[in-house]
C-alpha positions as CSV (number, residue, x, y, z in Angstrom):
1,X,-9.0,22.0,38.8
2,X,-8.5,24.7,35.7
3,X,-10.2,28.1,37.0
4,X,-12.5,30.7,35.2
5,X,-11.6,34.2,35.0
6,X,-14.0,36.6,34.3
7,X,-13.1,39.7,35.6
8,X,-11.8,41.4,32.1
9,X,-14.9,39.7,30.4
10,X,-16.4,42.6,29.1
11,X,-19.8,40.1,27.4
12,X,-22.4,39.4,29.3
13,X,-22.9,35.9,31.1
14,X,-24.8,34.4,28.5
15,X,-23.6,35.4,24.9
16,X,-26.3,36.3,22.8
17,X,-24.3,35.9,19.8
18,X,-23.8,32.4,19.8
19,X,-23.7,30.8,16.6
20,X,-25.8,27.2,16.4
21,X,-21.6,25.7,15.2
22,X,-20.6,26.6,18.3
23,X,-23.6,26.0,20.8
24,X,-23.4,22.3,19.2
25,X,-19.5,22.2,19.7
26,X,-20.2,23.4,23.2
27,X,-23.0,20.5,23.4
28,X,-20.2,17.9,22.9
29,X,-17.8,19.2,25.5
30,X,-20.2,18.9,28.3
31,X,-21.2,15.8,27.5
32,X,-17.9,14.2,27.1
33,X,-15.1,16.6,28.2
34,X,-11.5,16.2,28.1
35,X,-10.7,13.5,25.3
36,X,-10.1,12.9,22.0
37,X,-12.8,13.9,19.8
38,X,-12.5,12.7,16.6
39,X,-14.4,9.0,16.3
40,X,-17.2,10.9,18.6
41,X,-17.6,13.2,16.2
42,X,-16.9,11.4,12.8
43,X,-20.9,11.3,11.6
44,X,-21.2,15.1,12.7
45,X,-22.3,17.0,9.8
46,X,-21.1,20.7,10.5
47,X,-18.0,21.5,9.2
48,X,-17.6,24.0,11.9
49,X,-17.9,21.9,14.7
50,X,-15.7,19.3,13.0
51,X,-12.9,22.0,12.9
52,X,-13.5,22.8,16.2
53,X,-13.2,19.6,17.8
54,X,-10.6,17.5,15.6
55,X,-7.8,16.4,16.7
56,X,-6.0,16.8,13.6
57,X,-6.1,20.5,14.9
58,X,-3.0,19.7,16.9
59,X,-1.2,19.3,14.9
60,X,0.7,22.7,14.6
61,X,2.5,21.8,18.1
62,X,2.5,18.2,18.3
63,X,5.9,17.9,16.9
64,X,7.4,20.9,19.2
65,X,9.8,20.3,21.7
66,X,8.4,22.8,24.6
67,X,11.0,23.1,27.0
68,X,10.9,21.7,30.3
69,X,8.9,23.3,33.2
70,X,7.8,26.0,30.5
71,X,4.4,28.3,31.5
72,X,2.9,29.1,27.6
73,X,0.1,32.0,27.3
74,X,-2.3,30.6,24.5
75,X,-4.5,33.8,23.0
76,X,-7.9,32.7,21.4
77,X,-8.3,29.5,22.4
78,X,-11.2,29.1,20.6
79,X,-12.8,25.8,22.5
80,X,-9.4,24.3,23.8
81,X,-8.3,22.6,20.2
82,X,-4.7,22.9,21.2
83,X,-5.2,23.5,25.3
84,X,-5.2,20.1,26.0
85,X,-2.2,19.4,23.9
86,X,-0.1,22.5,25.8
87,X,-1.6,21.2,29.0
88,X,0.4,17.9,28.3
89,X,3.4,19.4,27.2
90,X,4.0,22.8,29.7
91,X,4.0,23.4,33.6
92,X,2.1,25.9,33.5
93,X,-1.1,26.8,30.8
94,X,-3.0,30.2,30.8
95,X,-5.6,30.0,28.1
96,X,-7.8,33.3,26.8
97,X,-10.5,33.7,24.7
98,X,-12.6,37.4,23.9
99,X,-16.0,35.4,24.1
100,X,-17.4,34.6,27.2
101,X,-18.8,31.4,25.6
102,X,-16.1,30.2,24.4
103,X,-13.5,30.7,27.4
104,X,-16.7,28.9,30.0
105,X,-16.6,26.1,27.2
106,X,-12.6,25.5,27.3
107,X,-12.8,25.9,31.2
108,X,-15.4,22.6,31.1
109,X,-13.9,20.9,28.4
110,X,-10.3,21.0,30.9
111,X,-12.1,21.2,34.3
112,X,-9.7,18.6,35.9
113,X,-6.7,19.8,34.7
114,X,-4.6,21.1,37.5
115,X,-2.2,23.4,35.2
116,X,-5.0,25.6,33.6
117,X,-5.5,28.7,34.1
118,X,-8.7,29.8,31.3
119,X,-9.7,34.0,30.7
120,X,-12.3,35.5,29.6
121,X,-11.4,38.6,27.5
122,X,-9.2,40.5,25.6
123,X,-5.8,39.4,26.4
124,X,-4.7,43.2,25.5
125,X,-6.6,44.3,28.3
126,X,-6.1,41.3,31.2
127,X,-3.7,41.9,34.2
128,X,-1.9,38.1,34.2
129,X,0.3,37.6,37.7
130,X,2.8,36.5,35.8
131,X,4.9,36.3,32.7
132,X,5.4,33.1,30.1
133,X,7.8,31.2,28.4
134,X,5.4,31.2,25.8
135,X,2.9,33.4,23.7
136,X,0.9,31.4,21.1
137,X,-1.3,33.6,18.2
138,X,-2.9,31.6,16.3
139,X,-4.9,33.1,13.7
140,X,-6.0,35.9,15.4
141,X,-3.3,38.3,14.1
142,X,-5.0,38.7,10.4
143,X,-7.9,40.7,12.2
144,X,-6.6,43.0,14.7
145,X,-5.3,45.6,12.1
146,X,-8.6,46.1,11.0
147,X,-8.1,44.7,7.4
148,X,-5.0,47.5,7.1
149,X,-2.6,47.3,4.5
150,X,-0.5,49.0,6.9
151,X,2.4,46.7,9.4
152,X,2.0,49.1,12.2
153,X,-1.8,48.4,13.3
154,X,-0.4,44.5,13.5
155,X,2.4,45.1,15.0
156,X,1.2,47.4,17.9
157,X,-0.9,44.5,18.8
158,X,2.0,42.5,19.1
159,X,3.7,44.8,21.0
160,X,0.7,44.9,23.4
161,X,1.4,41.0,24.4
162,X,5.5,41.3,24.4
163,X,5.1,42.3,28.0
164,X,4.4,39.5,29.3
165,X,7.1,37.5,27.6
166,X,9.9,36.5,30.0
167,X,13.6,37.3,28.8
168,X,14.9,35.0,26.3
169,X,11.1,33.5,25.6
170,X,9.1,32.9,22.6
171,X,6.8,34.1,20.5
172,X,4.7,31.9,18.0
173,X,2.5,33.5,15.3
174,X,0.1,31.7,13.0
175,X,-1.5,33.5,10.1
176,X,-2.2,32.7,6.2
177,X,-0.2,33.9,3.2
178,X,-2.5,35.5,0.9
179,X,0.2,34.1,-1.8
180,X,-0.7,30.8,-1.1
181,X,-0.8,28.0,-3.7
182,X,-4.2,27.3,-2.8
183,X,-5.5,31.0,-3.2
184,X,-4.1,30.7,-7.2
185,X,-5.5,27.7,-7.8
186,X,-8.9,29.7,-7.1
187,X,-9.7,28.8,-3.1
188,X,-11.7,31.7,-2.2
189,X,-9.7,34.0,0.2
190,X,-10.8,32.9,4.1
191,X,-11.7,36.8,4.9
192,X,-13.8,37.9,2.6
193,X,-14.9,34.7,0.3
194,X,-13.9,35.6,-2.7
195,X,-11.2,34.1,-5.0
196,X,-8.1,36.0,-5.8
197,X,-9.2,38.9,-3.2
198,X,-5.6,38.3,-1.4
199,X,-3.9,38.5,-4.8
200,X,-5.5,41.6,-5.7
201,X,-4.8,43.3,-2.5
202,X,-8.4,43.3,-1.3
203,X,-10.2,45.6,-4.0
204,X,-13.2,45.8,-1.8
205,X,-11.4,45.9,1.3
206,X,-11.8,43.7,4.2
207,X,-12.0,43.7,7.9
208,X,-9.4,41.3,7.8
209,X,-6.4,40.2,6.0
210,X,-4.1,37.7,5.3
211,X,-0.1,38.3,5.0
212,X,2.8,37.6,2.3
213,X,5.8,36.7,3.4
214,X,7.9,39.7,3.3
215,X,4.7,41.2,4.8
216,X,4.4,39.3,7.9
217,X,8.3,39.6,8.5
218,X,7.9,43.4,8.2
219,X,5.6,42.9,11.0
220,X,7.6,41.3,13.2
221,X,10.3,43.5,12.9
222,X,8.2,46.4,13.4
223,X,7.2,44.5,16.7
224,X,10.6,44.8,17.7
225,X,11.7,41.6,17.8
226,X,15.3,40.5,17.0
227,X,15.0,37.3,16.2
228,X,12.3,35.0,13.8
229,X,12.4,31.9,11.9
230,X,9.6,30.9,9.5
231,X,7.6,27.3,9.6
232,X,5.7,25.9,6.6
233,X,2.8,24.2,7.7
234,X,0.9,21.9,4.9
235,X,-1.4,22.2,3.8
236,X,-1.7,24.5,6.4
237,X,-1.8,25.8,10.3
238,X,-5.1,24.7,10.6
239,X,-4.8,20.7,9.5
240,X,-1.3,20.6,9.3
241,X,0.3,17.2,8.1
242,X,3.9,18.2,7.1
243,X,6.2,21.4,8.7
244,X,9.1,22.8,6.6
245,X,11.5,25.5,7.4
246,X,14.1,27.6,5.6
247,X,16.7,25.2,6.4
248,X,14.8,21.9,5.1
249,X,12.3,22.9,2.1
250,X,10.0,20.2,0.4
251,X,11.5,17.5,-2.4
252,X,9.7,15.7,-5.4
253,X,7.8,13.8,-3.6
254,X,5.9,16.4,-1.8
255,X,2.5,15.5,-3.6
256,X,3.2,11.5,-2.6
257,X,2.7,12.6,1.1
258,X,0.4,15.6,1.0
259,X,-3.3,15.8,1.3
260,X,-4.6,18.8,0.1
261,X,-8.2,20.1,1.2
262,X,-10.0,22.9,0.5
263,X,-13.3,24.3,2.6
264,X,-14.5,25.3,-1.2
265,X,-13.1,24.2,-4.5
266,X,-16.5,25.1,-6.5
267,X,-13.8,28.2,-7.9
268,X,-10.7,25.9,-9.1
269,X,-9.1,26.7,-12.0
270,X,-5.7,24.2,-10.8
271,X,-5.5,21.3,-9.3
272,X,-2.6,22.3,-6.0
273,X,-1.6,19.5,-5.6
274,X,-0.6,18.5,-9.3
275,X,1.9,22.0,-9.0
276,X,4.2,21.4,-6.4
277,X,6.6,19.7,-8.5
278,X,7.1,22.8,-10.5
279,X,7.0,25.0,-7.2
280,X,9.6,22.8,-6.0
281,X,11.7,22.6,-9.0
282,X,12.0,26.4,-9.1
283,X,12.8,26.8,-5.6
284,X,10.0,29.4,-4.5
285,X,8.1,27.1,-1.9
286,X,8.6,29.6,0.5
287,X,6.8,32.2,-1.3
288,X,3.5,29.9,-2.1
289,X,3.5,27.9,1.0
290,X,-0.6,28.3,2.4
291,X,0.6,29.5,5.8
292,X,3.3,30.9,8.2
293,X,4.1,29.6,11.3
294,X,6.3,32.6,13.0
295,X,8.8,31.5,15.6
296,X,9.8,34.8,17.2
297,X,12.1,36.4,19.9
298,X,12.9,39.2,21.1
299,X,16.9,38.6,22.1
300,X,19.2,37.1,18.9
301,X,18.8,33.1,18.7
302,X,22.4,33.0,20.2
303,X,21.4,33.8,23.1
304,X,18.3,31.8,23.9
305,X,19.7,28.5,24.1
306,X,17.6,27.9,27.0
307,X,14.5,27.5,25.1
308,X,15.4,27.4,21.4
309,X,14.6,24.3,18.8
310,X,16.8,23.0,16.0
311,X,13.9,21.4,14.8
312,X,14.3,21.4,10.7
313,X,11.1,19.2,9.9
314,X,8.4,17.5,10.9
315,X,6.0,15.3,10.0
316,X,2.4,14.8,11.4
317,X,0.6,11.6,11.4
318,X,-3.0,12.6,13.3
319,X,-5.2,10.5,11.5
320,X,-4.1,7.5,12.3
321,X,-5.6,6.6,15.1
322,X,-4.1,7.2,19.2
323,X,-2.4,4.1,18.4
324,X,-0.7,5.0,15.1
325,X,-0.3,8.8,15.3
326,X,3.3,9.9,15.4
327,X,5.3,12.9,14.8
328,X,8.6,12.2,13.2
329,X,11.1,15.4,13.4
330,X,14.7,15.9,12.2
331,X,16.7,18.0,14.1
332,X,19.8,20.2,13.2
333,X,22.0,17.3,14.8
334,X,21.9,15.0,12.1
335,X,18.7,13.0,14.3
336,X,15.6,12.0,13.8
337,X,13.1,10.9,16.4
338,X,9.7,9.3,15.9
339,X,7.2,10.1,18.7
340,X,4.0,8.1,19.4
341,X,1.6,11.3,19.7
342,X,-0.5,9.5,22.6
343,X,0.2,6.7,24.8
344,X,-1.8,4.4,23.2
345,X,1.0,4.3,20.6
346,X,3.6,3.8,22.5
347,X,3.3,-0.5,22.2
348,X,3.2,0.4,18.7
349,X,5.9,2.1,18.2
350,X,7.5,-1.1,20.1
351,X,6.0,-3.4,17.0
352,X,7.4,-1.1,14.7
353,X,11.1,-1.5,16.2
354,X,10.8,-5.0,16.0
355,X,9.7,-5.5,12.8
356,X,12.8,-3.4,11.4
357,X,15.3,-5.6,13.7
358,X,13.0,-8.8,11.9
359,X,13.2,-6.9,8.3
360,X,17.7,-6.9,9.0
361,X,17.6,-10.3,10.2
362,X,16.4,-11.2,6.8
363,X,19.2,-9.3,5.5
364,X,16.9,-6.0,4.5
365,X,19.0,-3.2,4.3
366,X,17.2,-0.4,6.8
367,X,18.4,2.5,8.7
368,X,19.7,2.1,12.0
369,X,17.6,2.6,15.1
370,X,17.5,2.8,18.8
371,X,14.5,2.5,20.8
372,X,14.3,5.2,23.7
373,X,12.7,6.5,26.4
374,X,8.9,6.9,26.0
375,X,9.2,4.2,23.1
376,X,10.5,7.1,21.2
377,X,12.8,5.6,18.3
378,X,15.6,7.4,16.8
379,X,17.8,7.0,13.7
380,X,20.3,8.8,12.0
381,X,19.3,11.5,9.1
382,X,19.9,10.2,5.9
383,X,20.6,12.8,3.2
384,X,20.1,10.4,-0.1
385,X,17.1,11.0,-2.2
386,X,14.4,8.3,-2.0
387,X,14.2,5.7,-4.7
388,X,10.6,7.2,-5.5
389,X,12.4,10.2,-6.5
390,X,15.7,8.3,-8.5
391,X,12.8,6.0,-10.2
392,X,10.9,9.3,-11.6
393,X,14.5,10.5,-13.3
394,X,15.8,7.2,-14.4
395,X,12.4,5.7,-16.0
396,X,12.5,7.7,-18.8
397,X,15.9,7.8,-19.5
398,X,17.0,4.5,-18.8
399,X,14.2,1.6,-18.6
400,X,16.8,-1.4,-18.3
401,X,17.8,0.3,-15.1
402,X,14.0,0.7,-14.0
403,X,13.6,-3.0,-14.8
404,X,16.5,-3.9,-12.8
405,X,15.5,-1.6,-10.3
406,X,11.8,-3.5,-9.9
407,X,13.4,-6.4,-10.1
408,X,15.6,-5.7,-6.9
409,X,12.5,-4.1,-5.2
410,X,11.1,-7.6,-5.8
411,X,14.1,-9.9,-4.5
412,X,13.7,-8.0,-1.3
413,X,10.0,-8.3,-0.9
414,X,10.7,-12.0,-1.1
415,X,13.8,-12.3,1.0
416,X,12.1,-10.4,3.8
417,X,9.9,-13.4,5.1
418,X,9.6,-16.9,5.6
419,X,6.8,-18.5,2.9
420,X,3.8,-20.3,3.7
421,X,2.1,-22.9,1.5
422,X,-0.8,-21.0,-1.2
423,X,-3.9,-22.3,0.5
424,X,-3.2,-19.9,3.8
425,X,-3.5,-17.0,1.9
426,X,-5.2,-14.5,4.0
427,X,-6.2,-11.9,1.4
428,X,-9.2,-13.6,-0.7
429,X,-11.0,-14.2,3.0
430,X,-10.2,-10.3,3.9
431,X,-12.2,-9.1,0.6
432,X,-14.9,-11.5,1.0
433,X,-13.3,-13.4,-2.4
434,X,-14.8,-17.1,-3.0
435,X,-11.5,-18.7,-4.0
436,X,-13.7,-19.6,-7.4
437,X,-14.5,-16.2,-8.7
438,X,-17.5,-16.0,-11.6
439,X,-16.3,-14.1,-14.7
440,X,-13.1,-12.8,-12.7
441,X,-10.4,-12.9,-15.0
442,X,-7.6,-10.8,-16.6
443,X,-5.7,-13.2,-18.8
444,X,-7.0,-16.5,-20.3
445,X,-5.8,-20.0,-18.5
446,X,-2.5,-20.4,-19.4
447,X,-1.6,-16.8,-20.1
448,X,-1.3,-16.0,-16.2
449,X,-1.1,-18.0,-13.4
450,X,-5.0,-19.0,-12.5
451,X,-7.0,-21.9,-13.5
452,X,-10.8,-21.4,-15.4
453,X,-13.3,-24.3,-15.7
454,X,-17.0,-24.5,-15.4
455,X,-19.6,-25.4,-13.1
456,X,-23.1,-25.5,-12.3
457,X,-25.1,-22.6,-10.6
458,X,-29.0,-22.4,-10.1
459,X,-29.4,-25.2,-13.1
460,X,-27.2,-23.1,-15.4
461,X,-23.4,-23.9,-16.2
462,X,-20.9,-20.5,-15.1
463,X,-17.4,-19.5,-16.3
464,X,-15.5,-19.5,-13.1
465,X,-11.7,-18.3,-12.8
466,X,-9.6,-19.4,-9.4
467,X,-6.7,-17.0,-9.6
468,X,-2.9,-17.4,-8.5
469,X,-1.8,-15.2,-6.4
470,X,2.2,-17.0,-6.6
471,X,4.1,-16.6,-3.0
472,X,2.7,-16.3,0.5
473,X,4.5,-14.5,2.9
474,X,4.6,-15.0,6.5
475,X,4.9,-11.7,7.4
476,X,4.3,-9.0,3.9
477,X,5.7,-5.5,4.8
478,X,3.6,-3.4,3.1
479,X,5.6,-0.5,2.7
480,X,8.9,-2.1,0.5
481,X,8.1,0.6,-1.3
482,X,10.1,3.0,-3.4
483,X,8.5,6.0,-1.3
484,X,10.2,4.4,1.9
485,X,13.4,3.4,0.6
486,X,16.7,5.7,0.9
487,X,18.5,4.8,-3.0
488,X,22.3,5.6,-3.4
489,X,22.7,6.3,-7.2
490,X,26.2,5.7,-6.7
491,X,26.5,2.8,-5.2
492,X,22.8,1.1,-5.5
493,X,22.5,0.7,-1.9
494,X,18.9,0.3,-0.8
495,X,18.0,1.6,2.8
496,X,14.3,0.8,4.1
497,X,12.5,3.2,6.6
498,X,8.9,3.1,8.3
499,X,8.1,-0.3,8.3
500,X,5.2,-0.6,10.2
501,X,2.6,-2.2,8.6
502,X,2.3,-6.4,8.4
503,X,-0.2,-8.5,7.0
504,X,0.3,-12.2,7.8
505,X,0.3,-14.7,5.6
506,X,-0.1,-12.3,1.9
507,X,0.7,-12.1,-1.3
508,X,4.2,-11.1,-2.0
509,X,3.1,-9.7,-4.8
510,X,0.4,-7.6,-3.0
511,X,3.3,-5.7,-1.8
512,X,5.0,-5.7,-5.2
513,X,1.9,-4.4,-7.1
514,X,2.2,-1.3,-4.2
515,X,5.5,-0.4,-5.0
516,X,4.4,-0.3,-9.5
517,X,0.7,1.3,-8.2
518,X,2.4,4.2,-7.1
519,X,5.3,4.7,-9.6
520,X,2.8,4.8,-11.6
521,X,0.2,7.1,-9.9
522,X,3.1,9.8,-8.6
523,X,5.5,9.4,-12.3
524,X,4.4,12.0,-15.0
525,X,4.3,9.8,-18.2
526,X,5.4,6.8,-17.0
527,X,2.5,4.9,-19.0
528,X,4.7,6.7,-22.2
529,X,8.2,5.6,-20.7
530,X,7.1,1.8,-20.1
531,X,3.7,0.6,-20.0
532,X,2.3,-1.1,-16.6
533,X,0.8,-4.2,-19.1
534,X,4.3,-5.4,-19.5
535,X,5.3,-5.2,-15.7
536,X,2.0,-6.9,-15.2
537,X,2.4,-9.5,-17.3
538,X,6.6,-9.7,-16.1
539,X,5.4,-10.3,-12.5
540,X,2.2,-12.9,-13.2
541,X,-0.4,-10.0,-12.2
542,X,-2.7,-9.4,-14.9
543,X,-5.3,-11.7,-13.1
544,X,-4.7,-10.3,-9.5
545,X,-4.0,-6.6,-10.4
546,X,-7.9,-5.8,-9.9
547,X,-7.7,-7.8,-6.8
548,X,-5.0,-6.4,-4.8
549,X,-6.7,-2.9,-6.1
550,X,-9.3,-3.8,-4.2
551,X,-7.5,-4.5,-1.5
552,X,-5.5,-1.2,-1.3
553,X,-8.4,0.5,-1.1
554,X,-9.7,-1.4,2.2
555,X,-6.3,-0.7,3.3
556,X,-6.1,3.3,3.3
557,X,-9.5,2.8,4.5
558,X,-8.0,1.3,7.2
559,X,-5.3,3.7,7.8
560,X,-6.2,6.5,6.9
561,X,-9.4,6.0,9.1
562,X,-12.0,7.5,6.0
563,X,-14.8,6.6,7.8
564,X,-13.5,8.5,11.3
565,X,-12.0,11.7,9.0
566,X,-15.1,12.0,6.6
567,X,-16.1,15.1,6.6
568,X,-11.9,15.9,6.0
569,X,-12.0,13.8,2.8
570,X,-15.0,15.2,1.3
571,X,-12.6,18.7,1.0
572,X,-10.2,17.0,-0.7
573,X,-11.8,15.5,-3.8
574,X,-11.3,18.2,-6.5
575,X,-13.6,18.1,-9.2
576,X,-11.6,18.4,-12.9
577,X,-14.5,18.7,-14.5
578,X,-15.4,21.6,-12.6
579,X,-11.6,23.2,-13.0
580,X,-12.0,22.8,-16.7
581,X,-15.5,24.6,-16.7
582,X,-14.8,27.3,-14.8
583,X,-11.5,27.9,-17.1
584,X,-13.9,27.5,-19.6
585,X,-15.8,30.5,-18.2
586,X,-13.5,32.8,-18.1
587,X,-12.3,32.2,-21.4
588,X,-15.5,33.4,-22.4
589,X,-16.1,36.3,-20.3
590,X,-18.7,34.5,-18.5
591,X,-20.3,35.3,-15.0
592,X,-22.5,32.1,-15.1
């Protein structure tokens, strides 16, 4: 059973300062404890609670490998959004918080867990019985200067947590970057609520403060540690989806697989997302990225083999559902591993092995893999661009290779399944769709592949339209798409990666009009370099486009699980009209 300590709890009992967030977060632990919180919570209305509770907030370690055996000190663990998580992952867990609310809530929330130790109270001040393997900061570093401008304030409270560090162990700090892309966009700064307040060095001054890069690494240093190694967590340590390091920094694509949010954007002036190309391009990622993750020792790397990672990259899937969530890392070794985040998705990850050995049967060209222990799968790192990124150069240099390039996109789509006869199509029955569709056309009979007649309804004659939807699939692998394909410019070889979702018995060209939707969503000026009309009407889709439009949309629903991550969404619709108003208004001077 975890056990409560309260000796160094220097609040009373029953904290008086309780804010109604937290007594309702604190409502949902004790009436359902230790699990996973997100589809209990997905109508809950608070943001606060929401953040307190998701599992999304995992994240930030869900990709780690902790070693074997370790013991990890977690400081401010808030209500246990990560405890459970280190609890899984380490011997040995020793969780603090400063409020005496907070630490009794974590201690309920993990009552049966046999590894927990939970403390109430500064962990400055607490006597532990022993040292860790471990130290985890998360967020809490940005206020124990004070809102100082100054390293040492932040750094003496390092220093007051080193001791219990055992030789050789490691240190992880979390904190903002007051630089961050976000914060010049117009995101008001998280310590004091205005925008730009980081930028401009805190005019007003703050009781706490976030940290540039160079600033946070002076820090460290001045903490005395030899050794630290810097993590990019997007779009941040908080929700993070994708983790970068010095060694492997973001590509092209980045704004393909990144969803941006924002706990305010009523202050935009840019949209973040639309400016990582040019961040990329000009190679200061590091400098803009929204937070730090801080790896930290206190011995050179060299000579911590014991516990050190290699870990370049990871990514994050947490909102997929326990039985879809992985992390996939690369390591320093040349391998990449894909890890089912919860053991519901370990039979997943199963499916997903077999329907790559299926897709190479069919002579699809995919990257090599080995299924593993713990249904973890590994493959070999694969250093050639994606074809998402060679289709954005080539298209508007070279559209007979973009044609040809479609085309083969297309002769793999078909080639990876077995065909079944038109009338099992499965997609009109999963949008509702009568196959006779009133007033539901694109092209006139004869200019696509659907027929169009008349027939009576209610006494009255209709214009009805029955579209084509040209070859069923068996089995449609939805993502033969150019975002998970490896492309060798040199030698045109195709290689195909995370293939895990199948619909039976769809549209080949569902998966086709994918692949254009998103060359076409993620290329700048690709209407300009060839317009979609002409692919549409190449590939017989002028009278389905709407459709399978349609259908994309119920299936990020599904994915993506909007309905579960609501309150997540809502921060990351960005209002243009809005960013163009509030340019707008300072333009003119305005305080409206």
């Amino acid at each position: 059973m975890a056990a409560l300590h309260t000796e160094f709890s220097t609040q009373a009992i029953n904290d008086n300062n309780v804010s109604a967030s937290d007594k309702r977060t604190f409502s949902y632990i004790s009436q359902y404890g230790d699990i996973i919180y997100d589809a209990v919570i997905a109508q809950e209305p608070d943001w606060q609670v929401f953040h307190n509770l998701s599992g999304l907030r995992q994240g930030i370690f869900s990709w780690y490998d902790f070693s074997p055996g370790a013991s990890v000190l977690e400081v401010g663990a808030g209500f246990g959004a990560l405890t459970g998580l280190l609890c899984r992952r380490c011997a040995c867990v020793t969780a603090t918080d400063r409020s005496f609310f907070r630490a009794q809530a974590v201690a309920r929330r993990y009552e049966h867990r046999e590894n927990l130790q939970v403390y109430a109270g500064d962990a400055q001040t607490i006597e532990f019985p022993e040292s860790f393997d471990y130290i985890i900061v998360i967020g809490l570093l940005e206020r124990a200067g004070g809102g100082s401008s100054e390293a040492e304030p932040y750094a003496a409270y390092l220093r007051s947590l080193q001791r219990w560090l055992k030789p050789g162990g490691c240190f992880f700090i979390a904190v903002e970057n007051r630089f961050g892309l976000r914060y010049f966009c117009g995101e008001p700064e998280p310590h004091t609520g205005m925008a730009f307040d980081g930028i401009n060095r805190y005019p007003r001054g703050t009781s706490g403060r976030s940290f540039s890069r160079r600033e946070i690494a002076d820090v460290v240093r001045a903490a005395g540690f030899g050794y630290h190694r810097f993590y990019y967590p997007l779009p941040d340590y908080k929700l993070p989806q994708l983790i970068y390091t010095d060694e492997y920094l973001p590509e092209k694509n980045l704004k393909e697989r990144l969803i941006p949010y924002y706990r305010n954007s009523s202050s935009l002036v840019a949209s973040e997302r639309e400016l990582y190309d040019d961040i990329v391009a000009n190679s200061v990622f590091p400098f803009f990225a929204n937070s730090f993750l801080v790896e930290c020792r206190m011995e050179e790397f060299k000579t911590c083999d014991k516990i050190a990672s290699d870990i370049l990259y990871a990514a994050v899937s947490s909102d997929r559902g326990e039985a879809r969530s992985y992390a996939t890392v690369i390591h320093g070794n040349g391998i990449v591993r894909k890890t089912p985040l919860h053991e519901e998705g370990r039979s997943n990850a199963r499916k997903l092995y077999r329907n790559l050995q299926d897709l190479q049967n069919h002579g699809i060209p995919v990257v090599e893999h080995r299924l593993l222990k713990g249904d973890v799968l590994e493959m070999p790192y694969i250093s050639w661009p994606t074809l998402s990124n060679y289709i954005k150069e080539i298209m508007g240099q070279d559209q007979e290779e973009f044609l040809r390039l479609i085309d083969r996109i297309y002769a793999y789509i078909l080639q990876s399944s077995e065909q079944v006869p038109e009338g099992e199509n499965a997609l009109p029955a999963a949008l509702g769709l009568r196959d006779e569709i009133p007033g539901s056309r694109m092209a006139q009979p004869g200019e696509g592949m659907g027929t169009s007649r008349e027939r009576e309804s209610g006494g009255d004659r209709e214009s009805v339209y029955t579209p084509r939807f040209g070859p069923i699939l068996k089995k449609a692998y939805m993502e033969l798409i150019p975002l998970n394909c490896f492309y060798h410019a040199d030698t045109g070889d195709f290689l195909y990666f995370d293939q895990e979702f199948v619909r039976e018995n769809y549209p080949a060209r569902y998966v086709l009009f994918r692949a254009i939707h998103y060359i076409y969503c993620f290329t700048p000026n690709a209407e300009r370099y060839y317009p979609r009309k002409e692919l549409l009407r190449k590939y017989d889709m002028e009278d389905t486009w709407d459709i399978y439009l349609r259908e994309e949309t119920r299936f990020l629903d599904e994915v993506r699980n909007h309905k579960m991550y609501r309150q997540f969404y809502a921060k990351t619709k960005v209002d243009r009209g809005r960013i163009q108003e509030n340019i707008r208004k300072m333009e003119d001077g305005s305080n409206a």
